[in-house]
N, C-alpha and C positions, 0 to 999 in steps of 0.2 A: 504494500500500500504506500505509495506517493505522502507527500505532506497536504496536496489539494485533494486528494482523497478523502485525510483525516478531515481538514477543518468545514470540507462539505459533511461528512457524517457526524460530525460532533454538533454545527450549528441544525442539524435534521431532527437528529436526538432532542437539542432542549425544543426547540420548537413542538415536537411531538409531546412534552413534556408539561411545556406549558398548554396546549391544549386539553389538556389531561386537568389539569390543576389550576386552569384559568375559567373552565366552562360553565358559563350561568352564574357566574357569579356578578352580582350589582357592582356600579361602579363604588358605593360604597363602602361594598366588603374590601375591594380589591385596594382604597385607598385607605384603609383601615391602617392604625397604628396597633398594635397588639399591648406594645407599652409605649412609655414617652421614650423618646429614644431609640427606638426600633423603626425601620423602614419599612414601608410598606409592600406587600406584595405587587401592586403596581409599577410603584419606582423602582424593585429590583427587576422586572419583565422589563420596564423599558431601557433601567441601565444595561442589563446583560446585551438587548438590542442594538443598544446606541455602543458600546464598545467593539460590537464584531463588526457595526459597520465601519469605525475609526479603525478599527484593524482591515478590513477587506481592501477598504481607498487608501491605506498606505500602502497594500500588498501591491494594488491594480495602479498607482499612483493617480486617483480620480476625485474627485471632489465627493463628500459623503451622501448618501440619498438622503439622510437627517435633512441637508439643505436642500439641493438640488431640486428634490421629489415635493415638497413643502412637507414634509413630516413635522418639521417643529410646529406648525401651526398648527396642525391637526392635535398635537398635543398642549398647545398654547404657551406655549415657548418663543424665545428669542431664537431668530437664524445664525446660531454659536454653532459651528463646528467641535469647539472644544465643551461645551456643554452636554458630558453625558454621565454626571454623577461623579466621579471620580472627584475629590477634593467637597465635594457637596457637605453642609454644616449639618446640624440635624434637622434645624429649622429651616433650614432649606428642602431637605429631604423631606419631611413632613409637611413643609408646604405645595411640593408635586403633586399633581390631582393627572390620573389619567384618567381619561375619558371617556372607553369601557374596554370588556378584554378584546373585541372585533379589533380595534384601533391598534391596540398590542401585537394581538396575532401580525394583520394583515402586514403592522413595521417588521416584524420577523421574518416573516414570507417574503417580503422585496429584500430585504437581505439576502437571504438565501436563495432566490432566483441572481442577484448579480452574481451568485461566487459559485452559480452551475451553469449558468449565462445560458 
């Protein structure tokens, strides 16, 4: 198995994953804090997202579909390239609201269509 093999089967897996674990859930649950301090199941689907696409457009050297595609609007975000959690405060992290899980998925899935193209 190749390295493009692995990071196509790795991003298929959590995709598959979070299908599994994002289904029917309101956006509610999904942006739920469990405790103060903890992230929500939303912000960690869309950060896990937003990091393969910073990694895919460094690999392909392309500009990320976070911007390109308008995904950050979809999620109501600024057009940051480097805005995908990483260095995020808590309060910041708790103030991310995703939108519901369709919106999640579907950023997963234009991911993962660029990096099998």
């Amino acid at each position: 198995m190749d390295w493009q093999e692995l990071y196509i089967n790795n991003y298929r897996r959590t995709v598959t994953s979070l299908e599994k674990q994002l289904s029917d859930l309101a956006p509610e649950v999904i942006n739920r804090q469990l405790q103060p301090g903890s992230n929500s199941i939303g912000w960690i689907a869309w950060h896990i997202a937003r990091a393969q696409d910073r990694h895919l457009s460094d690999v392909f050297g392309v500009e990320q579909l976070y911007t390109t595609a308008d995904w950050y609007h979809k999620f109501g975000r600024e057009a940051d390239p480097k805005d995908s959690g990483t260095g995020h405060s808590p309060e910041q992290a708790a103030a991310f609201c995703a939108p519901d899980t369709a919106t999640l998925l579907d950023y997963h899935q234009a991911v993962i269509e660029r990096c099998t193209g």
